[in-house]
N, C-alpha and C positions, 0 to 999 in steps of 0.2 A: 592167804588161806591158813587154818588154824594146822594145829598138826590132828587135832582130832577127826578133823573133814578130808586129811590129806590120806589119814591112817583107812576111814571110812570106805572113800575112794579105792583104793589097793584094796579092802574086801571086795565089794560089788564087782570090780573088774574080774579078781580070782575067785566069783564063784560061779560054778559050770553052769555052762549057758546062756549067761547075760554075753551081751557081744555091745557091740557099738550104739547098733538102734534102738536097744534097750535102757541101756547105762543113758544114752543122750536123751528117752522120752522121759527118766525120771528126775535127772540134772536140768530138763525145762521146766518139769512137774512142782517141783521141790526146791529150786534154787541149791537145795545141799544135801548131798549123800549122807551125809551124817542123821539129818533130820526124817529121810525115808527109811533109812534101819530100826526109829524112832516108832516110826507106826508101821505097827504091826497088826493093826486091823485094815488095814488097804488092799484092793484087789492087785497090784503092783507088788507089796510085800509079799503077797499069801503064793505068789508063783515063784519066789525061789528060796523063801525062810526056810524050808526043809536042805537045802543046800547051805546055807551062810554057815553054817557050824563049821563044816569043812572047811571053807575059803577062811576063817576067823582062825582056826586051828593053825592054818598052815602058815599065814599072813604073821600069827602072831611073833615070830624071832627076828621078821625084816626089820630092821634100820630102819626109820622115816630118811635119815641121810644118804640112804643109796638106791633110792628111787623117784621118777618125777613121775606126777599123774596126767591125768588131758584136765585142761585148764589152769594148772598150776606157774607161777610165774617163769618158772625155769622149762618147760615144757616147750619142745622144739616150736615154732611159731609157726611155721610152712606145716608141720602135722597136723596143725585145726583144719587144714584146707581142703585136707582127702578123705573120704566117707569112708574108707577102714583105718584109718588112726589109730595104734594102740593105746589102750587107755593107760597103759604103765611102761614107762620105760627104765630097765634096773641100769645104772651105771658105776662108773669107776673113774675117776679123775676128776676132771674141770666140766660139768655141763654146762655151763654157761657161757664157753664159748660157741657155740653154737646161735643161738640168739644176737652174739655181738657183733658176729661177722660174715660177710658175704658164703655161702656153701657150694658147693660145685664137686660131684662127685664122678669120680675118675674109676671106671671100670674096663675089665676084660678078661680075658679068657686064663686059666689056671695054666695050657700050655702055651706060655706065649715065646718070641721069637726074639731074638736081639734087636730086630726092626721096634717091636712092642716094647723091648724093655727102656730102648733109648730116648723113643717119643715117649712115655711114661716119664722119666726122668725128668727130661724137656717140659715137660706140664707143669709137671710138679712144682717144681723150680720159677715157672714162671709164673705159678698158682701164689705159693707161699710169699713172693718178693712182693706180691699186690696186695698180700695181708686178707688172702681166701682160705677158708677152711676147706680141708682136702676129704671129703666123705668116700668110704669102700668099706668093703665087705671083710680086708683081712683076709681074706680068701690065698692060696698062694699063686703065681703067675703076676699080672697087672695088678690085681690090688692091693696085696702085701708090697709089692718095688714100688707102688706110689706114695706110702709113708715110709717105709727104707731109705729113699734117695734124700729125703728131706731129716732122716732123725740123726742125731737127737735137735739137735739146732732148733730145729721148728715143727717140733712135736707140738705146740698148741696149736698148731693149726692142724691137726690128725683126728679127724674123727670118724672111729671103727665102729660099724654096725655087724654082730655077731648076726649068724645063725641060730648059733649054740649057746647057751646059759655066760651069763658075767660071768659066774667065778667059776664054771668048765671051757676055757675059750678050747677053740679047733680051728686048725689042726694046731697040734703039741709043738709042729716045728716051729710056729712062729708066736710061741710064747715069748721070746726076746723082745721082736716088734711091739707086743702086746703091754710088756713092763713099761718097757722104755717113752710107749706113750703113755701111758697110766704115770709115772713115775716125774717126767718133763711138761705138763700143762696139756698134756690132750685131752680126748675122752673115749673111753670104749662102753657102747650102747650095748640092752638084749631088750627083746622082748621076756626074755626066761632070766629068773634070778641063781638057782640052783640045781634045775632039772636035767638029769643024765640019760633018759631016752626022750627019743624024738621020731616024728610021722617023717612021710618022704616030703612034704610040704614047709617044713622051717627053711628053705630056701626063698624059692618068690616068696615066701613071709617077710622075709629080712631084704629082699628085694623093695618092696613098696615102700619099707622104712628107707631104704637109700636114697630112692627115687621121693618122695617124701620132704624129706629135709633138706633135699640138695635144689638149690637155686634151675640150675641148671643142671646136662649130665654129659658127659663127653668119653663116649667108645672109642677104645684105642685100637684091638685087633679082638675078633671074635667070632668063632661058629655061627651058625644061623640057627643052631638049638645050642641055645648057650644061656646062663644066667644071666649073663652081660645084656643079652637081647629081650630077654624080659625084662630086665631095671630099665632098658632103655624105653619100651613098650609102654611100663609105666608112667613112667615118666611123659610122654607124650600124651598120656591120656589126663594126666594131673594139668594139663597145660603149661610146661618146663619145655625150655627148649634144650636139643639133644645136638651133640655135633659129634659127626666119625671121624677118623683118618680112613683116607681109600686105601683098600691089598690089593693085590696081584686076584684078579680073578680065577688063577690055580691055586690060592693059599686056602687049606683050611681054615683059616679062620678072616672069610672074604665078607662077613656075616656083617661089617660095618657097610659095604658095597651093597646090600640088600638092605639096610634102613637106609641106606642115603636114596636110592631107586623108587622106593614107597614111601618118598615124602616125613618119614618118619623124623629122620636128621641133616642139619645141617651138613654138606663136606667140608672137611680143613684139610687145605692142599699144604699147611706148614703153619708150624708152631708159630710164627710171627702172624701170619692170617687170623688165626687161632684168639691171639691177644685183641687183634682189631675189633673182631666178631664179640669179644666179651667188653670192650672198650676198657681195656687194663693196659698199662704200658707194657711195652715190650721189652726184657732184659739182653743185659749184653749177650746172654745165648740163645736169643732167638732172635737171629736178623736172619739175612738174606745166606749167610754160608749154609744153617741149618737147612733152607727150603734146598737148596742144592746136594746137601745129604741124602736128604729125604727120597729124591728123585734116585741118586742112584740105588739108592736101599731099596726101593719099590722094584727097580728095574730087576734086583737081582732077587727079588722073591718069585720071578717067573720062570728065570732062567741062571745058568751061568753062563754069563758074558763076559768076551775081550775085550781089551782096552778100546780096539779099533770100534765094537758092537757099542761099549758103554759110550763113546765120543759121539757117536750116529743119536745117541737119545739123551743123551744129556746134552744141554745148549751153553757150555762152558767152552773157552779154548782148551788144547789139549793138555799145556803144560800146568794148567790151573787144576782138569782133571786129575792130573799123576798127585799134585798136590792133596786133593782130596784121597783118594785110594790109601797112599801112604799113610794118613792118617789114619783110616779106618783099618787097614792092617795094622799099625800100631798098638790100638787102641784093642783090636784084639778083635774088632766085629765083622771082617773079610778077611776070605783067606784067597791068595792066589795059587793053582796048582801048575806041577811041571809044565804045564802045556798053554800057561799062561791065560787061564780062565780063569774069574774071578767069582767067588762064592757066599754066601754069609756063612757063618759057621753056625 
């Protein structure tokens, strides 16, 4: 693609009112955006020449180097697939990993739990060691800890999909995340290049982009009105397949228990399952110890339990249990009180 027809493209996109259906009957029309700005005696032209000024005004200081168009070679390849596709994506870093390797995006809730932050980890970790690119929102909760646990190491496998404009990310606190993959081979994606307000809608906007480019998509913990539940949503309608982890059906965020019930998503009873299900190898931290984590972590998202309660539902000997507990007290993720009840913190 020349950079004239590349440049073209980024007008037609940015002027009010062409949308997808538009932009694609004149890209069939035309074979080149370039050549329908060309005529300007067309019933196609004559419906939005009165706008191009604007879009060519605004369009005019963008970089051809910090944007890709739809059909452009570097242009997510999974985004030609969904009838709302942005037609411009502004970036930062390396797009081209994206196209090079497997995507699986990792979502959930901005409140998450120590239960969430550790399977998050856990993913991640066994995401990146398979050489999968890791897609989220950047959001804080789940999807900021799912490129955290892996950076700097293996930032090229990080790819953040904004809400908010490239060069204004949000929130401010995870500008670091932000550098750091910009800075180590990731990429951070927008729909918006510079734009400082925004409608209540630039969320599920940057949802469908998630769900979009991501192969597949796997909910960690989340509301059942949650953004997570929408990326997952779409995702299922994109024809991607979704997997949960199960909560405690007293947790706030039991919202993965409700896609798994409606068919929506797969369940992942442990990070090793998890691996089978994507048929990726399993690393040395996802074997069988973590599925036995897992268990008592669930247990104790309903209640706090004693040792004697946690022995009756976990199907470990006892001395193997005390084994696990002590770790996860160590590690900081349970706490046991005077009375010898056990809790996550």
């Amino acid at each position: 693609m020349t950079e004239q027809e590349k440049y073209s493209r980024l007008i037609l996109a940015n002027t009010q009112g062409v949308g997808p259906t538009f932009f694609k009957k004149v890209l069939n029309d035309y074979q080149s955006i370039n050549s329908f700005l060309q005529d300007n005696s067309s019933t196609l032209y004559k419906k939005v020449k009165h706008k191009l000024g604007i879009a060519k005004s605004v369009c005019s200081e963008i970089d051809t180097n910090s944007f890709v168009v739809y059909g452009e070679a570097n242009y997510p390849i999974n985004l030609l697939n969904i009838a709302d596709a942005p037609l411009v994506l502004f970036y930062k870093g390396c797009i081209e990993i994206i196209n090079q390797r497997r995507n699986i995006a990792v979502v959930g809730t901005r409140n998450c739990t120590s239960y969430g932050e550790r399977i998050t980890s856990m993913v991640s970790d066994l995401l990146v060691k398979n050489s999968i690119n890791i897609v989220s929102g950047l959001a804080l909760g789940i999807d900021v800890i799912a490129h955290q646990s892996i950076l700097p190491k293996h930032a090229d496998c990080c790819v953040a999909v904004l809400g908010t404009s490239v060069s204004n990310p949000a929130p401010r606190s995870n500008i670091k995340t932000y550098n750091s993959i910009i800075d180590n081979g990731g990429v951070v994606v927008s729909e918006f290049y510079n734009q400082e307000t925004y409608d209540k809608y630039i969320f599920p906007r940057r949802n469908r982009i998630i769900a979009g480019i991501a192969d597949d998509t796997i909910v960690v913990e989340a509301p059942i009105k949650s953004g997570a539940l929408i990326t997952a949503r779409l995702a299922f309608d994109y024809s991607r397949t979704v997997y949960s982890f199960p909560n405690s059906i007293f947790s706030k965020n039991s919202g993965t228990n409700y896609l798994i019930s409606e068919n929506i998503s797969q369940a992942v009873e442990s990070v090793e399952k998890l691996a089978s299900y994507l048929k990726i190898t399993a690393t040395n931290s996802t074997n069988s110890q973590d599925s036995i984590t897992n268990s008592i972590l669930v247990q104790l998202q309903e209640n706090d339990l004693s040792f004697e309660q946690l022995a009756e539902s976990v199907n470990i000997a006892k001395s193997d249990l005390t084994n696990y507990l002590l770790k996860l007290e160590i590690n900081g993720i349970i706490s046991r009180s005077l009375t010898g009840y056990y809790r996550i913190k």
